[in-house]
N, C-alpha and C positions, 0 to 999 in steps of 0.2 A: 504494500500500500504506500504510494508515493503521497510528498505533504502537500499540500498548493497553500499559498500564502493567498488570505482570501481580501486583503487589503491593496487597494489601488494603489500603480505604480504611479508617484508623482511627477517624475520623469516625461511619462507616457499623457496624463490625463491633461486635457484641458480645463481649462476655467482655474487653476488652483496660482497661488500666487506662492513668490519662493517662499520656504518654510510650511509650504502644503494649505495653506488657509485657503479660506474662498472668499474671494472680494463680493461684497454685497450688492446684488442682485443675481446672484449665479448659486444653479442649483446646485448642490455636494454632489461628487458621485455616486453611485451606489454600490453597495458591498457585495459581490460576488457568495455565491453557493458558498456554502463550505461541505463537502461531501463525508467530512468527518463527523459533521455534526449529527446527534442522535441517537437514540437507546443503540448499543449493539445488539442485542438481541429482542424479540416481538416481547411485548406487552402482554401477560397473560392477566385477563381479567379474573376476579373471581365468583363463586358459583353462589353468592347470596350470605346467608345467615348460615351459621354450622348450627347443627340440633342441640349443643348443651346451652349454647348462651341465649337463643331461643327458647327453648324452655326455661329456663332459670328467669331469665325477664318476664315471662307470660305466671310461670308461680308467684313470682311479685306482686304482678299487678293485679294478680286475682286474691292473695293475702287481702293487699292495702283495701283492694273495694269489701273483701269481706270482714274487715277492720270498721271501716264507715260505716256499711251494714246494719253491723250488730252495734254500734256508736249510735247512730240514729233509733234504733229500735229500744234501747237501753234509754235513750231520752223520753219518747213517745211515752214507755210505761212508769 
């Protein structure tokens, strides 16, 4: 894998003034690909919720409501 310098040769480019600036009204160049750039290897998504922390959340929240439950019904009488 060979490197490519993805930054403009000032040498070459127009519009840039010595020391590489760009005198005002002139657009900048643009920066070239960089073919290095990016995961080397794909992205693996993953498959959702795993079933213990799913379950452990859903026990919770059926605790807490059955907490309120009997909190309100304990009130009522």
């Amino acid at each position: 894998m060979s490197h490519v310098n993805p930054d403009p040769e000032p040498e070459r480019t127009t519009g840039l003034e010595p020391g590489g600036g760009v005198p005002p009204g002139e657009t900048p160049p643009a920066e070239s690909s960089m073919p290095e750039a990016g995961p080397r290897e794909p992205h693996v998504q993953s498959r959702g919720w795993a079933k213990a922390p799913l379950t452990l959340i859903l026990l919770l929240v059926v605790l807490i409501a059955a907490f309120f439950l009997v909190y309100a019904l304990v009130l009522i009488l």
